[in-house]
N, C-alpha and C positions, 0 to 999 in steps of 0.2 A: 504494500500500500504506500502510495507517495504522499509525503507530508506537504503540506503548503500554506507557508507563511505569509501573510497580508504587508505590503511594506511600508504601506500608510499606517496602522494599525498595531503591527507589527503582534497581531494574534492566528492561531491557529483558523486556518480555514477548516470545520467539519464537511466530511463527505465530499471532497472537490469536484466538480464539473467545470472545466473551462465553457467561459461562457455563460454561463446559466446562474452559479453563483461567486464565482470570481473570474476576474478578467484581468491578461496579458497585454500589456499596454505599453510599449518602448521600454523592453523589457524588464518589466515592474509587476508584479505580480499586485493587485490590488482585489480587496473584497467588494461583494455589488455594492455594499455600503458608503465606502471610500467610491465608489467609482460615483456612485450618485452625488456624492459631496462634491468630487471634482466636478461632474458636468455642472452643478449650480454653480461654481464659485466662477467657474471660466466664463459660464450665460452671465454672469453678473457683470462680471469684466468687460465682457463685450459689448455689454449693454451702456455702459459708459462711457463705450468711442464714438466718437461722431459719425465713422463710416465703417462697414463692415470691409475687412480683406481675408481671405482663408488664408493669406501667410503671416497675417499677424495672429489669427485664430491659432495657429500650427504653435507659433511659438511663447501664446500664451497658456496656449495647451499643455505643452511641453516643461515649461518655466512652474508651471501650479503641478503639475504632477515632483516633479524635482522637491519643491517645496515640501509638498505632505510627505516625500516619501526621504528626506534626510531629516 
């Protein structure tokens, strides 16, 4: 059985399903919990720019995952 650690969280994931209840994310293993937090906090972020671009999305993406997960 493979173990798998949450690296937002940094808790045991029970029962792992990729995808379903943890998720693989620029190599980060994150729970759907952590994952839901991330999508709100980067919608928040975004929501704050005056214009939308997907490569500032990519690297506010990136940047908030970083974040939770050191």
């Amino acid at each position: 059985m493979t173990k798998v650690i949450c690296d937002a969280t940094r808790k045991e994931i029970k029962n792992p399903h990729r995808d379903y209840n943890y998720f693989a994310i620029l190599g980060r293993n994150i729970s759907a919990e952590a994952k839901y937090e991330l999508d709100e906090t980067v919608r928040a972020a975004m929501g704050r720019r005056g214009r939308y671009s997907f490569g500032e999305y990519k690297k506010v993406y990136a940047a908030t995952l970083e974040k939770m997960c050191s």
